[in-house]
C-alpha positions in Angstrom: -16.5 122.7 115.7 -16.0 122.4 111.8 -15.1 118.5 112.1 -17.9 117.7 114.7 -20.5 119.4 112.7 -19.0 117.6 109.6 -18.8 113.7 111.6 -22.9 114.0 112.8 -24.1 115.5 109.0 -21.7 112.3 107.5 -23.8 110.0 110.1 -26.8 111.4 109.3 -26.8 111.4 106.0 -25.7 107.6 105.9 -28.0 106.7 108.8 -31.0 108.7 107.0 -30.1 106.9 103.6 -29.9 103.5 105.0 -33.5 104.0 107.1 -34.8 105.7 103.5 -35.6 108.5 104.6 -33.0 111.1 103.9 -35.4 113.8 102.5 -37.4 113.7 104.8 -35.3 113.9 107.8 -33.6 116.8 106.2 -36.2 118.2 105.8 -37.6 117.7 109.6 -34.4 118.9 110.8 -34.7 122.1 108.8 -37.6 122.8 110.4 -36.6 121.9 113.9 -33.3 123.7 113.8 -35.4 126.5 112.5 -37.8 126.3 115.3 -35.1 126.6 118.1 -33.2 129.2 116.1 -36.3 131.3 116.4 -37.3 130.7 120.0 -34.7 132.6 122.2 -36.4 130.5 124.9 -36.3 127.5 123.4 -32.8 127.7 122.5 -31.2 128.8 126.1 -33.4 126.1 127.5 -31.6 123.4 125.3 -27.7 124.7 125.0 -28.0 126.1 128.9 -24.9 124.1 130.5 -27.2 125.1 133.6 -29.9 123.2 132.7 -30.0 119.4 133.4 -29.8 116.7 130.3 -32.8 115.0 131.3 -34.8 118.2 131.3 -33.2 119.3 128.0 -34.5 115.3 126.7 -37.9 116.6 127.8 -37.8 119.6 126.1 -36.6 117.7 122.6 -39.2 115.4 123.1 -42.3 117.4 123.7 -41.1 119.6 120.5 -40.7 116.4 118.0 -43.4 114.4 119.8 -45.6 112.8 116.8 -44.9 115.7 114.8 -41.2 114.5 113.3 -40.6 110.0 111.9 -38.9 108.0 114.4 -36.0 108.5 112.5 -35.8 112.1 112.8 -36.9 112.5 116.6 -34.1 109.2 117.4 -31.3 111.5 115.6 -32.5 114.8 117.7 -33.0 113.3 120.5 -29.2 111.6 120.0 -27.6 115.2 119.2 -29.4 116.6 122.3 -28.2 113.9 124.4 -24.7 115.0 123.4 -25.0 118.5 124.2 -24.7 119.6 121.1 -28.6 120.8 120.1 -26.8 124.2 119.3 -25.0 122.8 116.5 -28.3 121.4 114.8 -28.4 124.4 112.1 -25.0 123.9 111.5 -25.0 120.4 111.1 -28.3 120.3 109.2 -26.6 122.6 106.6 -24.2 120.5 106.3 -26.2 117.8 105.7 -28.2 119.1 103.1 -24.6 120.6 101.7 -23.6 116.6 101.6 -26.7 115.5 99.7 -26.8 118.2 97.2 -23.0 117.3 96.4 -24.0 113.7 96.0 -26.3 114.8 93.5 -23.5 116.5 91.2 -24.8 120.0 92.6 -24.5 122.8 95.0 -27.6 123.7 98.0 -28.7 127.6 97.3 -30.4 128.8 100.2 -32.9 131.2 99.3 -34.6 133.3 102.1 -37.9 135.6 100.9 -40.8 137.0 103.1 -43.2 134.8 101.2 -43.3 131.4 100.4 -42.0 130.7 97.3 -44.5 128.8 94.4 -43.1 126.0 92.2 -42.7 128.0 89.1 -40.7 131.0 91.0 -38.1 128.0 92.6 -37.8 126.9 89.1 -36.6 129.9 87.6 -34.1 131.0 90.5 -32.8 127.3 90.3 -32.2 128.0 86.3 -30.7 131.7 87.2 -28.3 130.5 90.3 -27.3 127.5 88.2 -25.9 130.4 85.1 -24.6 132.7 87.8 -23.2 129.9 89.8 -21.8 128.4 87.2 -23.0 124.7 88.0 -26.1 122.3 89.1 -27.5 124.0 92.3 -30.7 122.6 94.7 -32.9 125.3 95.7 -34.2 125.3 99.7 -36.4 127.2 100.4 -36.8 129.3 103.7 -39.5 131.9 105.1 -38.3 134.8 106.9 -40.4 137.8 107.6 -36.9 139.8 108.6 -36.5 139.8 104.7 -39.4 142.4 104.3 -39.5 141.6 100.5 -37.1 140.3 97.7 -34.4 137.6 98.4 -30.9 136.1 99.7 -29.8 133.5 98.2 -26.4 132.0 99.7 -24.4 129.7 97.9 -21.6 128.2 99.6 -19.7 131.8 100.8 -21.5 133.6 97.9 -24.5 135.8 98.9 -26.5 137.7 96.8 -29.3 140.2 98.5 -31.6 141.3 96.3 -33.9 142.3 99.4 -36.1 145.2 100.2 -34.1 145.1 103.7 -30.7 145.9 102.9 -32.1 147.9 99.4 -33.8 149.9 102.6 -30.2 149.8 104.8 -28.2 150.9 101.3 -30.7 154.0 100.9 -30.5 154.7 104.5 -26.4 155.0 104.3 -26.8 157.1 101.5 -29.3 159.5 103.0 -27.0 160.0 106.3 -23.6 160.7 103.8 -25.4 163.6 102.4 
């Protein structure tokens, strides 16, 4: 799946560039892929081998309809088409992995209950970059799972400074004694 994933980001990102509109088709596709990773429904409706390709099409199109450019809902609607909607996270990491690299840096991922204001991006973008040990581009991403706190992931490195697993750790602890 790792090559796949790798030949739609590379066509993205040069389709997206030529059209000039790469931010903000990463950007939409962050938010759809986040939209069908949430929806349990929504995502066996579109990776369902059960389910008919012109009904999946349907599906794509009334969730980008006027709310995602042309650009955007042409490349979904092209990776649905293709059965291979389930990959969108995937290749939309990628993606963003691809433009962050073409920037001289690496894409943090940070995850935190709350959005996230300007000034707070700023300084975890300074901290990751020491800790990192080179250029990193902050995205941000709301998850009420996290409780409180953050993940960040860079590349394979994570570092979980949430209340969830500070919660989980204390939990463990209690149940050894």
């Amino acid at each position: 799946m790792s090559e796949r994933t790798d030949g739609y980001a590379q066509a993205i990102l040069e389709f997206a560039k030529a059209e000039g509109e790469l931010a903000r088709v990463e950007q939409e596709l962050r938010t759809i892929a986040a939209a069908i990773d949430d929806s349990a429904e929504l995502r066996s409706a579109l990776t369902d081998p059960a389910v008919p390709s012109s009904r999946k099409q349907s599906v794509v199109d009334d969730l980008v309809a006027g709310r995602v450019s042309r650009v955007s809902a042409n490349l979904v609607g092209l990776i649905a088409a293709q059965n291979r909607i389930g990959d969108l996270a995937e290749i939309t990491r990628k993606l963003s992995d691809r433009i962050a690299a073409s920037h001289g840096s690496r894409l943090a991922e940070v995850r935190s209950a709350v959005p996230l204001d300007g000034a707070t991006v700023e300084r975890l973008t300074a901290a990751l970059s020491k800790q990192i040990g080179s250029a990193v581009e902050v995205r941000t991403v709301v998850d009420p799972d996290i409780l409180g706190g953050i993940v960040a992931r860079v590349g394979d490195t994570v570092i979980d400074g949430s209340v969830r697993s500070k919660l989980e750790s204390l939990r463990q602890t209690l149940q050894k004694t």
